[in-house]
Structure formats: structure tokens, C-alpha cells
N, C-alpha and C positions, 0 to 999 in steps of 0.2 A: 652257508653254514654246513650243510652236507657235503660239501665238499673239502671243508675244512676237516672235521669229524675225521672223514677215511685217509686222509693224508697222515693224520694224529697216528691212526690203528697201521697203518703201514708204517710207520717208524716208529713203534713201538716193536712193532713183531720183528723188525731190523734190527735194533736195538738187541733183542732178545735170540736172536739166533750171531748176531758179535760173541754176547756170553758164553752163551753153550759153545760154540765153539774155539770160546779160550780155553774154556771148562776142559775141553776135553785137548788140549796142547799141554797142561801143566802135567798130565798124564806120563810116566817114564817111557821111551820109546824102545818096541825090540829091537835091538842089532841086529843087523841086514847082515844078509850071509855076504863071503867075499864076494860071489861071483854071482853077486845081484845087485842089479845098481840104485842107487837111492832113486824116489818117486818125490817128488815137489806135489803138495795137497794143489792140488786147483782152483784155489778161491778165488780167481780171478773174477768164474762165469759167479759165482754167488753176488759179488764185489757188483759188478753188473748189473745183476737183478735189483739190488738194494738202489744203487744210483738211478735205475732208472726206475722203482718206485717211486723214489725220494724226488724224480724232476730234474736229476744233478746233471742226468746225463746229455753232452755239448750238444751233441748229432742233434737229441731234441728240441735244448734249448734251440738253436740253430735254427732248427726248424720250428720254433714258435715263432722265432724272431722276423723269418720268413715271408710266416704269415700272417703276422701282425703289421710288415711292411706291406704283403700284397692287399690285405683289406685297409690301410692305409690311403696306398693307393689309389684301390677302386673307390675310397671315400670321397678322394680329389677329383678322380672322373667323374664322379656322380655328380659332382658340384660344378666341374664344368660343363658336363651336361645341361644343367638345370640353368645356367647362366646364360646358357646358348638357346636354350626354350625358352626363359624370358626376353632376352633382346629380340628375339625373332615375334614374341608376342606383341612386344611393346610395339614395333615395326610395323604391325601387321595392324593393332588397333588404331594408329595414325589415320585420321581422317587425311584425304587426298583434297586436294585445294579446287574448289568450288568452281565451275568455271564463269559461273557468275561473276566473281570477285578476279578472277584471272581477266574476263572483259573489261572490268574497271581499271583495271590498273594499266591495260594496255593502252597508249597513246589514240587519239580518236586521228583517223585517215585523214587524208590531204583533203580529198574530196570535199568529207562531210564538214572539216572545220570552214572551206571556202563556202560553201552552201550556207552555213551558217554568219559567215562575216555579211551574205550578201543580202539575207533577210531583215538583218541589223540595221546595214544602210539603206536599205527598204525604207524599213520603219521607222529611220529619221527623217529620212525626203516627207513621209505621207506625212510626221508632224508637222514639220515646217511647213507643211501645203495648207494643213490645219488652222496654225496663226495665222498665214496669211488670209485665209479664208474669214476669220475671226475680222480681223482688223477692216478686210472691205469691206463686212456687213456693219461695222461699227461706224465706218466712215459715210458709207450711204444710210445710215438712219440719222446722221448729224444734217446732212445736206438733205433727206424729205422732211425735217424738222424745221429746219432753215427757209426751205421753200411755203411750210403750213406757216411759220411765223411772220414772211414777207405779207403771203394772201391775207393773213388775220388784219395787219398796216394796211394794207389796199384796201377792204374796207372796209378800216373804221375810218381813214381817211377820204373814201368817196361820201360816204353817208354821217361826215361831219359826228365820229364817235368821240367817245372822252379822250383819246391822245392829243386834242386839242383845247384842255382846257386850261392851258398856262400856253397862252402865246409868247412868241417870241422877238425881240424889239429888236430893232436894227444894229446894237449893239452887242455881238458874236461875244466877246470876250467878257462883256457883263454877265450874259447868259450862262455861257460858260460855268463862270465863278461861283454865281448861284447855284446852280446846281452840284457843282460840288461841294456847297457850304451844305444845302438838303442832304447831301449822302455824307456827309461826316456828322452830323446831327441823327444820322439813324433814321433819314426821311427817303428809305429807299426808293420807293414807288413815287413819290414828286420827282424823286431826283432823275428818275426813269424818265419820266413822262417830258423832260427838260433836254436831256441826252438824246431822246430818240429824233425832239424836232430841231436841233441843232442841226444832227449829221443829216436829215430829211431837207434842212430848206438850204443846205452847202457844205457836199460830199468833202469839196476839194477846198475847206479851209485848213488851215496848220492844222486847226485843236480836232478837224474833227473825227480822227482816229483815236485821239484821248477822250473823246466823247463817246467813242463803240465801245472802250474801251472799260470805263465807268459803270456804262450801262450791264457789261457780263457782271463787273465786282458788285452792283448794286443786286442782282437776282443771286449771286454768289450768296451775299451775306443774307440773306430771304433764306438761304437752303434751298431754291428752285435751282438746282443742277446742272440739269437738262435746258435750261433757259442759257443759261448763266456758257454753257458750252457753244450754243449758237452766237454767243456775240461774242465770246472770242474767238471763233472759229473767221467770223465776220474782220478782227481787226488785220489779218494779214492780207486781205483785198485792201487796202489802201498803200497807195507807192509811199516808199522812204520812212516806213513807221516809222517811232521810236517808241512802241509800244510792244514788238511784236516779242522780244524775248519774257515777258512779263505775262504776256498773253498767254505764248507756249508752258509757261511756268506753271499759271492757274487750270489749264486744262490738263494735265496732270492730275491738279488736288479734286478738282472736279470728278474725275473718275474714279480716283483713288477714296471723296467721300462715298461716291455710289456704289462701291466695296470692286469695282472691275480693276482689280489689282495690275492683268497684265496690260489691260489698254494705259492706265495709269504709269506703272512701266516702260512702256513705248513711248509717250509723251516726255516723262521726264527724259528718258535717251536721248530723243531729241534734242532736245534743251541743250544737253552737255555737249551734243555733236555738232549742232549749229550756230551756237554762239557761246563759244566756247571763253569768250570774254565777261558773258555776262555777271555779274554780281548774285545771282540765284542761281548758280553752278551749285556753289558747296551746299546750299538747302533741296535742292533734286539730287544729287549723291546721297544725301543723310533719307529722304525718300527712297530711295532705290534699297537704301541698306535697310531699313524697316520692311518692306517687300518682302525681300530676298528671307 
């Protein structure tokens, strides 16, 4: 506003010295003697002063112009400047990569991946030494079970115990019968005690593998297990069973009732490996898949 105001009072006072000095041109002029030469008033340098009051004058315009481009200018440098201080910040506050995560990412050495494959197969060998380890000690407590159950036979038959109290008559195949009709009547233990002295008074008749054979299913269906394991463990000591896949069958479920999933396992494998004919294949596969 001040600076509006003085620009106003300077051409005003312009204004005012135009006048006066028309004022004083309408004035009659004296005649110049001959031999003096007319004078041209000077108003050039007044003309001057006024314009360049007034801002008119080029030179300055020119030079406003100038310098309204050089602070233009420096206004551009100053902003590249400051563009050039922040990329350089931003640069600079970048966290550098961890060398932690730079270890991660590098590929793990020949070396140490061979070191490692070789611990792997380590510690497959020592399982498998595990199972095996498992299954001898399973198999030798069938056979010191087998040998307590023979002794138990020895003397109840020296000292004339109750395995003798269904004799047996000279006809094997009557006998037989019998006691299969006991053990399908749910008469397990008679049916035992008939079984035992069939295969006791004639190893090497036809039936008397079907006879060891009865006796596992008769402690089978009791729940005695463990019993039920030693007589079929018993029917493959007889030449040319036709017992023996059915045997292998039942000592599976034997194991697999007393929850030893992998002996049960084993047994059923069996089965499918060695009589791969037999008619209790697809029921030991349907075992194996409940396992698993």
C-alpha cells in the first residue's frame, strides 16, 4: 500500500509539471535575432525523469525482467538442490542388508549338504537295526513261552494232571469231530483239553495239524492272546500243513488285538508275501490299511 500511495504522488507531480509546462509554451515567443540560431527547449532529460518515476523506463524495465528471471532461476536451483539432499537422504537412510539374511539366502556348501545326507542315512540304518531288534525280542519271547507251555504239558502229564480227563478212544476221527463240535458250541476249554491229547497221542496223523490248529482258535476266542500265539506259532512245525496260511493270518490279529500294531504288521506282510494265493490276502491288506 505504501508503495502504491508514492507511485500515485509521483504521477501526480508529473502530471503537474506536463501543465506548467504547456502553460508556459502558449506564451508568445520573442523573435530570435538573425544571427542567433533557434534553441530546441530540452525536455527530453525532464521526459526521462517522469518515465523513469513512472517505471516506463525499458533499461529498467529490462532490468526488472532480469532479475525476476535470475531469482527465477536460483528458485530452480534451490529446488534442485534440495532434491539432490533428499535422494542422497533417502540413500543414505536405506538400511544395508543384514548379513544374516544374506547367509540365508546363500546356497548351503557341498560339504555340509554331503555331511548332512550322511547323517540321514545314519539314522535310517540305526531304525531299521531298531525293528529288527524289536521283532527278535518278539520272536524269542514266543519260543520261551512255547518252551514254559511244553514244561506246564510235562507235568501235568507225568503227575497224571486234569489234561487227561477226556480220554481218547482209538478212533482219531471221532475224536477229532468231537471236539470240534465243543469248540463251535462255545465249549472252548473241553475243546482244548481234546485237541491237545489228539496231537500228544499221534503228531503225524492227517488231522493233527488241524488239531494245533483249533487249539490257537479255541484260547483265540477265550482272549488268552499270548496262549492263542503259541499254538499257531506251533502249526507250522508240521510237514505239508494245510493250515499254515490261516495260522499266519491269525497271528497277525493276535498281535494286532494286543495293540503291537507293528508285529501285527509283520505278520500280516507275511501272509501276502508267502501265500500269495491264499483266500485271507484281501482281509490282511484291509488290516494293513487300518494300521497304516
Amino acid at each position: 500500500m505504501k508503495g502504491m500511495a508514492q507511485l500515485l504522488m509521483v504521477s501526480l507531480m508529473g502530471l503537474g509539471i506536463l501543465m506548467w509546462s504547456g502553460c508556459a509554451g502558449s506564451k508568445p515567443k520573442p523573435t530570435p535575432a538573425a544571427n542567433q540560431e533557434a534553441v530546441e527547449p530540452e525536455s527530453g532529460g525532464q521526459e526521462d525523469e517522469i518515465e523513469k518515476l513512472l517505471g516506463l523506463d525499458e533499461s529498467g524495465g529490462n532490468q526488472a525482467e532480469t532479475t525476476g528471471q535470475n531469482q527465477q532461476g536460483g528458485g530452480a536451483e534451490q529446488e534442485d538442490d534440495l532434491l539432490k539432499m533428499l535422494t542422497e537422504g533417502e540413500n543414505a537412510n536405506q538400511p544395508e542388508e543384514q548379513p544374516a539374511k544374506a547367509a540365508q539366502k546363500a546356497p548351503a556348501a557341498p560339504e555340509a549338504q554331503q555331511k548332512i545326507q550322511q547323517l540321514e542315512r545314519q539314522v535310517k540304518n540305526l531304525q531299521r537295526q531298531v525293528e529288527q531288534q524289536k521283532q527278535t525280542i518278539a520272536q524269542l519271547k514266543t519260543q520261551l513261552m512255547a518252551k514254559e507251555e511244553e514244561i506246564r504239558q510235562l507235568k501235568e502229564r507225568g503227575t497224571g494232571g486234569g489234561s487227561m480227563a477226556y480220554s481218547v478212544s482209538g478212533d482219531y476221527e471221532a475224536e477229532y469231530k468231537h471236539a470240534l463240535d465243543l469248540f463251535h458250541n462255545r465249549q472252548y476249554r473241553e475243546a482244548i483239553q481234546i485237541f491237545q491229547q489228539l496231537v500228544n497221542q499221534n503228531p503225524n496223523h492227517p488231522l493233527a495239524d488241524n488239531a494245533q490248529y483249533w487249539i490257537g482258535e479255541s484260547y483265540f476266542a477265550l482272549g488268552q492272546y499270548r496262549k492263542a500265539i503259541l499254538a499257531f506259532e506251533k502249526v507250522f512245525l508240521f510237514d505239508q500243513s494245510n493250515k499254515n496260511d490261516y495260522a499266519q493270518y491269525k497271528l497277525g490279529l493276535c498281535y494286532y488285538q494286543l495293540g503291537d500294531k507293528q508285529r501285527a504288521r509283520s505278520e500280516f506282510q507275511k501272509l501276502i508275501d508267502q501265500y500269495p494265493r491264499s483266500p485271507l490276502v484281501k482281509k490282511a491288506r484291509q488290516y494293513l490299511q487300518r494300521i497304516s
